[in-house]
N, C-alpha and C positions, 0 to 999 in steps of 0.2 A: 751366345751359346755355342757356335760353330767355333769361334775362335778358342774358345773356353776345351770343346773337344777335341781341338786339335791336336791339344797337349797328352791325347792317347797314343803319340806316337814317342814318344818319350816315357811311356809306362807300361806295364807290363799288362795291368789290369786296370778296365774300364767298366765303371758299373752304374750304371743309371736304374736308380731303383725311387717307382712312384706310381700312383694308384691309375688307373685306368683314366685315361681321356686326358693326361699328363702331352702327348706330344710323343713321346719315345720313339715310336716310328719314324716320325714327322721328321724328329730331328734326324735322326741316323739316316734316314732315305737323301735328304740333301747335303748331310755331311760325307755321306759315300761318293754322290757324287764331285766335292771339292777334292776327294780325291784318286782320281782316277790318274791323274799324272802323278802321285806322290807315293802311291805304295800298289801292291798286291792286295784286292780287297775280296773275300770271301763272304757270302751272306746264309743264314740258315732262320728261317721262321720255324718256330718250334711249335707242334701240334699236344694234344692230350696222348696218343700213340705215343710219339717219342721218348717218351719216361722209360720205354723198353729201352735194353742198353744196346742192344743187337742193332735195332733203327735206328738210333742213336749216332751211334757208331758210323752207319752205312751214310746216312746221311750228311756228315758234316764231311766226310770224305769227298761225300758227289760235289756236296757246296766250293771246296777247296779246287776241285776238276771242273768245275763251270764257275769260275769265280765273275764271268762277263755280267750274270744276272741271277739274281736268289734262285735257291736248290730247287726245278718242281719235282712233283712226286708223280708217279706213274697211273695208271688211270684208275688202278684198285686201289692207292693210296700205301702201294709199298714203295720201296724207294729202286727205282731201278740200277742196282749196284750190285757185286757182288757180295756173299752174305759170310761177311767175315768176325771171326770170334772179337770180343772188347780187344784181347791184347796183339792180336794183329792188326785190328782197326786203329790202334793204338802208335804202332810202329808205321802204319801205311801214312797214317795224318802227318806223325812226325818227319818223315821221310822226306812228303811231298813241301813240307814247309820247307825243307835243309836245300830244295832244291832251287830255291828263290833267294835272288840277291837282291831283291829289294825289298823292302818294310813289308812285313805281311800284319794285314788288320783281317782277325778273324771277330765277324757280328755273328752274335747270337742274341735274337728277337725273342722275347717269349718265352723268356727261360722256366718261369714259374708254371707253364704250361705243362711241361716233361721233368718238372721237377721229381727225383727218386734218388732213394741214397746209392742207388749205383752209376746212376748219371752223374752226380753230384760228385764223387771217386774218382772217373772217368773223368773228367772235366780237370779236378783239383789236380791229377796226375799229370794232365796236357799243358796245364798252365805250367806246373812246376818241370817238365821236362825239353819241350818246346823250346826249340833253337832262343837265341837271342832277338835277333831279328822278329819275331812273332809278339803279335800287341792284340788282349780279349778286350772285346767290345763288346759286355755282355748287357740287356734290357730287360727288366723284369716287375712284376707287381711285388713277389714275394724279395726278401731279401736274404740271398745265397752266401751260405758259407762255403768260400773257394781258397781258406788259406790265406785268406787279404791281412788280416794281422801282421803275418810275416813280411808281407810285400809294403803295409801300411810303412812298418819300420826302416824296409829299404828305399823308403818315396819312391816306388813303382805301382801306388797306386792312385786311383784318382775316381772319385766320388760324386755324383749330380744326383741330387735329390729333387721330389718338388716343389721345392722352395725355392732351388734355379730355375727352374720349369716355365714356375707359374709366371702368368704375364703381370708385368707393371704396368701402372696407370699411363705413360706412352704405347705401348705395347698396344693397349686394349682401344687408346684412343687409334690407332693406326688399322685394327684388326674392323673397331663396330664404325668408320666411314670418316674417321675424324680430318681428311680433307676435304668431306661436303659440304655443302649451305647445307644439308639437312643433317649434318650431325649433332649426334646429340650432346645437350647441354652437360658443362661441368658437373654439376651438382649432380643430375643422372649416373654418367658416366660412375661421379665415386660411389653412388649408388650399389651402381651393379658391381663394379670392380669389389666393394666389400662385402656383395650376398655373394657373391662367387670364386673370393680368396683368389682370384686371379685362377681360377680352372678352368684351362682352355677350352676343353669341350665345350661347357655350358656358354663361354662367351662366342666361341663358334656357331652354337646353335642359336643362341643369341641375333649376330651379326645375318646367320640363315633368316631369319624370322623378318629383321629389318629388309631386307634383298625383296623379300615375298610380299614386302609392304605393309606391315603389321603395320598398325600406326601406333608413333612413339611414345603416345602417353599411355594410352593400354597397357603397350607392352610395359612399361614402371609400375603401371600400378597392380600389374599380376604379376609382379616377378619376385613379388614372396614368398611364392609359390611354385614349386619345380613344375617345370611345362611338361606337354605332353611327351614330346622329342626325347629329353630329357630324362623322365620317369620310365621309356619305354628303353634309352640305355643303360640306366641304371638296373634296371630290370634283367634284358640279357645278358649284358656282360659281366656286370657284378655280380648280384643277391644270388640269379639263380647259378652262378658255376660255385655255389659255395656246397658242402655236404649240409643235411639238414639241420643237423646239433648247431652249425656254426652259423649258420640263418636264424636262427631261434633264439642266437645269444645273441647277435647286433641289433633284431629287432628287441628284443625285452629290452637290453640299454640303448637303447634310442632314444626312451622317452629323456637320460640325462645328461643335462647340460655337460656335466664332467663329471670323469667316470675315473673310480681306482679302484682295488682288489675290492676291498670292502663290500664296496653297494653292489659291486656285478655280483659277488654273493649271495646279496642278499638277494638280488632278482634274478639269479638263475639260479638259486637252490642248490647250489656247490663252494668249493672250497677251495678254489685253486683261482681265483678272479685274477690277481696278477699275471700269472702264467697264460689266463687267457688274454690278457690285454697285449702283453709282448707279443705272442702270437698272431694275433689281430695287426698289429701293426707290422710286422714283419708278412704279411700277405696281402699288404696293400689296400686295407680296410677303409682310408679313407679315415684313418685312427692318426693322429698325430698326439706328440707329448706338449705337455705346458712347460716344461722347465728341461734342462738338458738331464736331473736327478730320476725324470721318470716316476714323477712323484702324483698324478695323473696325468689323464688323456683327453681328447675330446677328437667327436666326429666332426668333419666337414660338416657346414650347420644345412647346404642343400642336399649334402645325404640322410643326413639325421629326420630332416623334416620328410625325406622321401619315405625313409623308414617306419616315422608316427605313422604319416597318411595309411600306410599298409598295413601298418597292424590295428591300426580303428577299425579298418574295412574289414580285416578280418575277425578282429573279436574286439567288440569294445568296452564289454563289460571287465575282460581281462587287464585292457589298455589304462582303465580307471583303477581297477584293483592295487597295479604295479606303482601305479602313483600314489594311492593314499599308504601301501609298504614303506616309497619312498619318504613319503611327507613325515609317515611316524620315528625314519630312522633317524632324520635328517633334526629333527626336533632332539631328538636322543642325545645328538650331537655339538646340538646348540646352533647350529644354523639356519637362524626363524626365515630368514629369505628364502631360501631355499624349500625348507618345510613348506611354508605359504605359496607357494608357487606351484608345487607338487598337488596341494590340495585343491588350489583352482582347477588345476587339470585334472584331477577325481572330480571333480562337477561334485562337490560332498559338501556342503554349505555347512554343516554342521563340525564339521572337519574343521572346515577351514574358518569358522566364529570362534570355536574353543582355543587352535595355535593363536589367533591374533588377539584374543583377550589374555590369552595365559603369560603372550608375551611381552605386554606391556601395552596393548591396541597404541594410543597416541603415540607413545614414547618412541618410537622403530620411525616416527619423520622428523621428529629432529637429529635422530645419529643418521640419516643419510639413507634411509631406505623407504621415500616419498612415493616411487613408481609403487613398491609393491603393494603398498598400505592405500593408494588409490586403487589398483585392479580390485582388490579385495573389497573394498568400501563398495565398488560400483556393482559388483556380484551379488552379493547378499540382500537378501529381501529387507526393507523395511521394519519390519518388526524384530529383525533380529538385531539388525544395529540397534534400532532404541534400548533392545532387550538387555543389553550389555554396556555398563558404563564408559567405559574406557572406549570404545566401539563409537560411539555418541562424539565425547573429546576426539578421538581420530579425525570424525566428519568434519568439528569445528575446526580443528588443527589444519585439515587439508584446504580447507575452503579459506584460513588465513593465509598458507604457502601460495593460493593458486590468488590471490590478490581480491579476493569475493567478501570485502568487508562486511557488506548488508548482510550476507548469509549468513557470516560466521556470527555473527552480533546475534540474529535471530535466533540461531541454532543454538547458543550456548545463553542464551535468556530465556530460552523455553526450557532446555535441560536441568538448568540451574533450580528453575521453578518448580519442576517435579520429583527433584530431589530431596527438597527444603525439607519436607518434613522424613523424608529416606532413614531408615537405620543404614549408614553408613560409615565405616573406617574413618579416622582422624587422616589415615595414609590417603585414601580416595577423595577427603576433603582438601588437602594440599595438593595434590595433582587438579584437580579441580581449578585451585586458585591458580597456580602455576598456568593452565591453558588462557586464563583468562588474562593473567596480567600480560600474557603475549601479544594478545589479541589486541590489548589496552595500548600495546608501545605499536603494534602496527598502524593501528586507527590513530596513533599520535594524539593520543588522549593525555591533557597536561598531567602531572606529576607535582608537588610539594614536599619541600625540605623534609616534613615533617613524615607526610607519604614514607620519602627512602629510608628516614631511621627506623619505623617501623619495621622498614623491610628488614633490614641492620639487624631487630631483634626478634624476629621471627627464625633469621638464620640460624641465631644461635640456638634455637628450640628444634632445630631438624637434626637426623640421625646421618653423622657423614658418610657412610654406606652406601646411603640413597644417591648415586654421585647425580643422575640426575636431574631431578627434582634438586640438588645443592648447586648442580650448575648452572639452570636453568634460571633461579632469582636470582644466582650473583652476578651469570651476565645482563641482566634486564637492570640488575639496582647500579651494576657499573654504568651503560648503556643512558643510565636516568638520571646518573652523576654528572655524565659526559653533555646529556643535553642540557641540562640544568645550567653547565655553567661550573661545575663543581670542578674542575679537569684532574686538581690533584687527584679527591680522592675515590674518581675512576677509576684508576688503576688495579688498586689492590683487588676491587673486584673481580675485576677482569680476567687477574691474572690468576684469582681461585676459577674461576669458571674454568677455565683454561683447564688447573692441574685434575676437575674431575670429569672432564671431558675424555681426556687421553687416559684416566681411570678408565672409563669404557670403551676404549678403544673406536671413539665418536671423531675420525676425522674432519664429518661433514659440518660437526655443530662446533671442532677445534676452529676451525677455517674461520669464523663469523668472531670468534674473540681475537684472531690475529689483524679482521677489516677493524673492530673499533678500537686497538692498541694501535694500532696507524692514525685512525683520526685522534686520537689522544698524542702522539708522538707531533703531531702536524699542528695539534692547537696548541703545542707547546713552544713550538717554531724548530719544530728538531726534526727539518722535513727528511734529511738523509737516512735516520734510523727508521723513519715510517716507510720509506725508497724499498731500505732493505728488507723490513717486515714484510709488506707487499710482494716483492720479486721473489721472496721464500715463500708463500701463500704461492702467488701464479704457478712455480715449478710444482707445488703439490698437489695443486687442483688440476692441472694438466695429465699428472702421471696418474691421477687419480677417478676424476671424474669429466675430462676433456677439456679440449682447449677453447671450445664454443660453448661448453654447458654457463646451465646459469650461476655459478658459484667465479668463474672465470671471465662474466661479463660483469659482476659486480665488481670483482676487483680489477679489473679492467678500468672501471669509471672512476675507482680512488686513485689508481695509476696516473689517469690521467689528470685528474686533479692534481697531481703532484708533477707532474710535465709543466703543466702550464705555468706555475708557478714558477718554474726554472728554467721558462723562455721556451719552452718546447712547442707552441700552439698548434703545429701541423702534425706531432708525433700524438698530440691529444688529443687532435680530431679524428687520426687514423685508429687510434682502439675505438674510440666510442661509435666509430661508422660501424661498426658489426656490432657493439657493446648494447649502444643504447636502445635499438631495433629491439632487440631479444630481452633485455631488460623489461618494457613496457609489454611485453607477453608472458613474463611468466611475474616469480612474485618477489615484493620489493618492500622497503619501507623509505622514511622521509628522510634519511641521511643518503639512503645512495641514491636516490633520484636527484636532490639535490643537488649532490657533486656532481654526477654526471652531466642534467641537464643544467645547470647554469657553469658549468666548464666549458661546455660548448657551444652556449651564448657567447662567453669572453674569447674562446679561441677564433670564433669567427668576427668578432672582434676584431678582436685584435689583426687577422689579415686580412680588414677590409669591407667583408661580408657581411655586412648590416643586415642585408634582406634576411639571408639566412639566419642571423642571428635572431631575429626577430620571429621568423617561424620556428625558433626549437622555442623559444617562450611560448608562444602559442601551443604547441605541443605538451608543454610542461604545464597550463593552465588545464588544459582540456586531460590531462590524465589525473592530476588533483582534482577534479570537479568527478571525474569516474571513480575515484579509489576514496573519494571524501578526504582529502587532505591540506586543509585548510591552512598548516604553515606553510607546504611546499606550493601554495598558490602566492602567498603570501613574501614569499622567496624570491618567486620569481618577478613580482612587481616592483620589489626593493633591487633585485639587478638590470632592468629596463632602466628603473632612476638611475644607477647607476652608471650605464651608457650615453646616459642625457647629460650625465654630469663630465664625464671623460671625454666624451665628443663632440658634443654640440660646445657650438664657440659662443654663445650666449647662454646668461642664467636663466632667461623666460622660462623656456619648455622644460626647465626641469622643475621647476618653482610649480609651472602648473599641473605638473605629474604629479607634484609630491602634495600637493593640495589635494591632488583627487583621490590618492590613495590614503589619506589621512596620515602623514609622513607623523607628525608630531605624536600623535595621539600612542602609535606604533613605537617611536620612541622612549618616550618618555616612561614605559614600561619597562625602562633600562633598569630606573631606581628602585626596584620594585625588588624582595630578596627572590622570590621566587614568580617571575613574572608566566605567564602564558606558555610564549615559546620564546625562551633566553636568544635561539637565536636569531629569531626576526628581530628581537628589540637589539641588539649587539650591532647587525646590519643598516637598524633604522638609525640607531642614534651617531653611525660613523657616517652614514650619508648626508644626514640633517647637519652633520659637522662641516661635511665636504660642499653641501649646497649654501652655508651661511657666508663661508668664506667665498666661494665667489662672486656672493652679494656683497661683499667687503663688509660683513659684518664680524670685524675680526676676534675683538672682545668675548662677543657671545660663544662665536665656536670656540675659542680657549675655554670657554667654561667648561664647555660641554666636553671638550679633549682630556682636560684635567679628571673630571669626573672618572672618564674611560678611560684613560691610564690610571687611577687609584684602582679598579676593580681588575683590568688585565692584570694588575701585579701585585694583587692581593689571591688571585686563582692560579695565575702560574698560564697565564695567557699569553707565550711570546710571541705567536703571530700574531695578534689583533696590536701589539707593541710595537709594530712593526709599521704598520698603517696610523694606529694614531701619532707617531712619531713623525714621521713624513708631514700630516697635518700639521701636528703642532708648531714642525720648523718654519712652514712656511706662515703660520698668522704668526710666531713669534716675530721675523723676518718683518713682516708686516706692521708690527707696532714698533717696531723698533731696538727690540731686545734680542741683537744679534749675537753675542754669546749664547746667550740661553735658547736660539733658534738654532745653534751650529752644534750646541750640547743633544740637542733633540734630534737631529738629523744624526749626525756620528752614530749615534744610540739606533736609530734606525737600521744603520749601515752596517754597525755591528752587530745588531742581529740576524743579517740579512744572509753579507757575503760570503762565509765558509758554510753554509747549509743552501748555497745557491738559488737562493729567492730574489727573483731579479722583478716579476712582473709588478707588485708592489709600487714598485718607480717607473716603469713604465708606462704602464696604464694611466698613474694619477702626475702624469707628467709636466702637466699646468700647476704644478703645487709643489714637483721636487726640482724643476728647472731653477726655479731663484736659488733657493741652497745648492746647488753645485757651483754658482760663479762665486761663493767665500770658500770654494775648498782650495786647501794652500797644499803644495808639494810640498813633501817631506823625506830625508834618507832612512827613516826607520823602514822597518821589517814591513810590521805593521800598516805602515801607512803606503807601504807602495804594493802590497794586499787591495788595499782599500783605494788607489788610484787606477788598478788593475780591472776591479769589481765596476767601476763608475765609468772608467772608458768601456768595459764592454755594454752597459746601459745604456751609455747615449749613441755606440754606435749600432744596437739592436733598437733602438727607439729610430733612427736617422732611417732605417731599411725597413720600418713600420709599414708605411705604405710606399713601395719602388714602384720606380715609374714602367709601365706598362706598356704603353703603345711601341716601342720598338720589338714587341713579340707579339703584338696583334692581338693584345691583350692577355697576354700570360703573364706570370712572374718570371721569375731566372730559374727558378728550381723546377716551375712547371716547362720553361723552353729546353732545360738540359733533358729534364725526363722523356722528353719529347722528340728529341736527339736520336737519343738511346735505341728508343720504341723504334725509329725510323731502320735500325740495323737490325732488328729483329731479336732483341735482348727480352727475355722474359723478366718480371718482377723481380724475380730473386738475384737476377745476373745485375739489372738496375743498383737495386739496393745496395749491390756491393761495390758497384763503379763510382757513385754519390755518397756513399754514406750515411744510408736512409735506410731503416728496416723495411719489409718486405710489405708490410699492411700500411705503410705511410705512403707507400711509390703507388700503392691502391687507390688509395685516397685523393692522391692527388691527380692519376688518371681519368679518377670517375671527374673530378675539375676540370681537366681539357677535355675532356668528352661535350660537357655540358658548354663548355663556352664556345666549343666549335662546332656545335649539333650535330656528334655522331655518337654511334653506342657500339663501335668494335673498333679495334685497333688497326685493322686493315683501312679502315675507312679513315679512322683517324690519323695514320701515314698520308695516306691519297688528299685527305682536304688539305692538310698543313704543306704537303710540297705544291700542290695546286697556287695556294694564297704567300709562298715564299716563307715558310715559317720553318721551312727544313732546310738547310744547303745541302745540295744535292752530293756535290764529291765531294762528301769531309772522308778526309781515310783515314781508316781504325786503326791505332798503335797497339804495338804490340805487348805492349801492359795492359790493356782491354784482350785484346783474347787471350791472353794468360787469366 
């Protein structure tokens, strides 16, 4: 910022304009000082008096004549100066500038103090007459019209707002102790830094509070709340230097979130709200815009809240009144969030039953408005939820988002029951059905062919109007197509759900038909377009709903399902390390647990990590057995056999898993048209393939392969074509019939290479090793494609497991990262030196942490140079600090 203001000596006009407890002073008191060798520097703090033009006048003269230290005032608070007219004071200031030949920086602090249109004259003339040499440094809450337009145009002017002001998350780590043992935690720190938009005050009083010893959990866990410090400066320096009318309007809109002409109308009973809101902001209200169009505003959310507090204490019947105004305008409007939120804070239960039945009760969590449909459910007495149907569905609908299957089951079998004989709408019996067949695909309650065409003609009985209740069973019948096994004809459904999603403008429930067009894109073997699907889904759930919320850890874990698949296992591990945590707290079904958790079964895997691989199975049983999900228990037993069969170098121990877990039985529900759960039996019967063959029962598994390639390519299954092909080559191989085991491999290959599906062959590498020694070089295109594809798999399988002990047990990727760490490189600077995103250099930290027993990085430097894991003088090239 110093350097930033330097550049007022090459301007004419300097304006720092920002709401109280900004710094302004702060700044300008140590910028003055940088320079005292560099110019003539003048200083004037401006009082409520100096609005007179006369003081005014007198005083910036004195300031100019004592330019060693700011103007004081004499002991009655006049200026001791001679008492001369504006336009001689006028000529005397200019005078005394013309008589200086080095830079003159004239400050003025405070300007919104002595704000008057004839100070504001006086000033605009001084700027525009004033020698060359002469540079305004003017500080203010309000923002002054000095003519700047004109000067804008001639770049002579220069601008600091509170947006330069405010401190950054360094900043604030450096201010609240951030090179202590006792500073505070990250997670804190962003805490605060986002209830306080970086406003220095409060993190000063803040940082005071830490100094005095508050202790630091405390202090987090009241700091939703403006402290005492805090409320008592808002108090004097703010609210009360306002005139009454203009106290009386920031408290009424306080109570809203965001505020435009409109509703300040309506809550303060006038007509001019725009005009007041410009206003408001131009005096430093602590009033910021949403958009550069001005199109609303919003307060600082700890001024706002300082504001509620004051006007509850002061009238709280009025405080409710203003809310249930707002709630009924805002309904007027059509914005039920809004509306609903407004009436919780009327405390009007009745209020707030009637907006959330009128507006659909269920219907507002699956278009993406879950928080507020929970405050409201939890508010309301008993009798009124039941009292209200739709009220009733919200409860069960909440309690299936929030993963509480027993409840929801209960809740909507006893609702159901006392409706039965209900005079009720055909519309309230389809919504009806609708909750429940949600509740059905959650609990992973099996499905039949016959089930979906049902669905099929039920569709065509619904009014397309209704987009949602029509989106809602087309994504469920695609969704049931998809588990089934059906994969073609998923689609179509999906992609209606899809177009009456975005008919209501349903981001939250679009988002969920773009994750199963990806697993649809991915059972097809068409992993690159499901890549793209996904990485369009992540940007919008980011921009949308965060980049930790739970819409962004589920696709997170399809993400990484599709990493692994294309050799990425540490970039797979790194999303799900924050993915799969958050996942298992909030709410889920049995595809993305799925992926998630046996992705990071094989990613650990595959580098080594059995242990761990073995406790996320464990994890994945013990959240099945809590959520009642018997395929994804089911799932994960069929990929344990799976690691027995990939790793272990003998067939016993998998022979005796698969006996325990009744392998056959599980299988053989393959032939079945619509078996249980398509895809445990999909899973059992390519493992029961992959364990017979290395009983050298080659015959049998060809049956069984055959089988599974008639059905993968009668559904349009091209990754499971992909695996049973790999098989097939090798029992081909095995009896003899090496054309047709080299026909079977190629066909593998081909479907593999250009959609980068590498782990396939990796993984089952005791069964693709013989078919690579009949592959023959070739000068096609084509084939040096496919000689391309197969060198880099056997040299990603040859670095499977690298030899360790020359880094003391690290990998290479863990010893560079570690490197790095040693120069003091943050994650982000790592990432870009290796070529590794920022959440995988995470990932793989918390790994050297754990194998070399420490938990900071400081320590983690100190042990590795300790045990020789660092060399000491490597020196940094200068493409690292570029």
């Amino acid at each position: 910022m110093l350097a930033r203001l330097d550049e007022a000596l090459n301007r004419r006009l300097t304006l720092i304009h920002a709401p109280a407890g900004y710094g302004k002073t702060s700044l300008l008191s140590q910028w003055r000082r940088r320079m005292d060798d560099k110019a003539f520097v003048a200083w004037l703090t401006l009082e409520r008096d100096d609005a007179d033009m006369k003081r005014f006048g007198q005083y910036l003269a004195l300031a100019l004549n004592a330019s060693d230290q700011p103007a004081e005032r004499g002991d009655d608070g006049d200026p001791p100066a001679p008492d001369l007219p504006p336009r001689a004071a006028l000529s005397a200031i200019i005078n005394r500038i013309a008589r200086e030949t080095r830079p003159v920086v004239l400050i003025l602090d405070d300007l919104h103090q002595a704000e008057s249109p004839p100070v504001i004259e006086f000033l605009t003339s001084l700027i525009r007459l004033a020698p060359q040499n002469c540079h305004f440094v003017i500080a203010s809450r309000d923002y002054p019209w000095l003519g700047q337009s004109i000067l804008a145009a001639e770049d002579q002017l220069l601008e600091l707002h509170s947006d330069d002001l405010k401190f950054s998350q360094p900043e604030a780590e450096a201010l609240l102790g951030g090179g202590n043992e006792d500073a505070l935690a990250l997670c804190d720190l962003d805490m605060i830094l986002e209830r306080t938009e970086g406003w220095p005050i409060a993190l000063q009083l803040t940082s005071l509070s830490l100094k005095r010893g508050v202790d630091q959990r405390q202090l987090i866990e009241r700091f939703g709340v403006p402290s005492t410090d805090l409320t008592r400066y808002l108090s004097e320096q703010v609210l009360m230097t306002l005139p009454e009318q203009t106290q009386e309007i920031v408290l009424r809109t306080s109570i809203l979130g965001e505020l435009t002409g409109e509703v300040v109308n309506l809550l303060c009973d006038c007509n001019d709200g725009w005009l007041m809101l410009e206003r408001l902001e131009q005096q430093g209200m602590f009033l910021s815009s949403l958009a550069p169009e001005r199109q609303a505003y919003r307060y600082h959310q700890l001024f706002a809240e300082y504001l509620r507090e004051r006007l509850v204490r002061r009238d709280k019947a009025h405080f409710c009144a203003l809310h249930r105004r707002a709630a009924g305008w805002f309904l007027e409007q059509g914005d039920v969030t809004a509306a609903l939120d407004h009436a919780l804070q009327a405390e009007d239960n009745m209020l707030l039953a009637t907006i959330f039945e009128s507006s659909g009760g269920w219907r507002l969590i699956p278009q993406g408005h879950q928080a507020i449909a929970a405050r409201a459910l939890a508010t309301l007495p008993e009798d009124m939820v039941t009292a209200w149907p739709r009220l009733m569905l919200a409860r069960v609908y909440l309690e299936i988002k929030r993963g509480e299957m027993v409840l929801a089951r209960a809740s909507y079998d006893r609702f159901v029951a006392e409706v039965a004989d209900a005079d009720i709408s055909a519309d309230l019996w389809n919504e009806i059905r609708v909750v429940g067949d949600t509740l059905a695909d959650y609990e992973n309650v099996p499905t039949t062919f016959d089930d979906l065409l049902a669905r099929e003609a039920l569709l065509r009985t619904l009014p397309l109007d209704d987009h949602l209740i029509v989106a809602n069973i087309s994504e469920t019948l695609g969704a049931k197509y998809f588990e089934g096994g059906w994969i073609e004809r998923a689609l179509e459904p999906t992609l209606t759900a899809r177009e009456h999603y975005q008919a209501l403008g349903s981001l939250y429930s679009d988002i969920f038909t773009r994750f199963l067009e990806a697993r649809i894109k991915r059972a097809q073997g068409r992993v690159k377009e499901a890549g793209a699907i996904l990485s369009t889904a992540q940007s919008e759930i980011e921009i949308a709903f965060g980049a930790r919320s739970d819409l962004a850890a589920n696709c997170a874990a399809f993400e990484a399902e599709l990493l692994y698949e294309q050799d990425q296992p540490d970039e797979a591990l790194a999303l799900l390390g924050w993915a799969l945590p958050h996942m298992e707290q909030s709410d889920g079904w049995v595809d993305v647990y799925a992926a998630a958790y046996l992705t990071a079964v094989r990613a650990h895997a595959a580098m080594g990590q059995m242990d761990e691989a073995r406790q996320v199975i464990a994890q994945a049983r013990r959240l099945a057995a809590r959520r009642r999900l018997r395929q994804l228990d089911l799932l994960a037993s069929l990929c344990e056999l799976e690691l027995l069969i990939h790793y272990e170098p003998e067939a016993e121990p998998a022979r005796a898993y698969a006996d325990s877990i009744e392998l056959d039985q599980l299988a053989d529900a393959m032939a079945e048209e619509s078996p249980v759960y398509r895809p445990v039996a999909a899973a059992a019967s390519l493992n029961r393939a992959r364990l017979v063959l290395l009983e050298g029962q080659d015959t049998t598994a060809l049956a069984e392969l055959r089988k599974l390639k008639r059905w993968a390519s009668q559904h349009g299954a091209g990754r499971m074509l992909i695996d049973v092909n790999i098989l097939m080559a090798h029992g081909l191989r095995n009896t003899g019939e090496i054309a047709l085991s080299q026909t079977s491999f190629d066909e593998a290959v081909g479907g593999a290479m250009f959609q980068g599906i590498a782990r396939p062959f990796i993984d089952g590498w005791r069964f693709v090793e013989p078919s690579l020694a009949g592959t023959a070089d070739s000068s096609s295109q084509m084939d040096r494609f496919r000689a391309q594809f197969l060198k880099t798999i056997t040299r990603s399988r040859a670095n499977r497991a690298p030899n360790l002990a020359s880094h003391g047990g690290l990998n290479e990727a863990e010893a560079t990262i570690l490197e790095h760490l040693s120069f003091g490189y943050s994650n982000k600077e790592i990432a870009r030196l290796i070529g590794m995103s920022p959440d995988t250099v995470k990932y793989r930290l918390k790994s050297i942490f754990r194998k070399i027993g420490v938990s900071k990085r400081r320590d983690a430097v100190r042990v590795s140079r300790e045990r020789g894991l660092i060399v000491e003088n490597r020196t940094v090239d200068a493409d690292e600090k570029a």
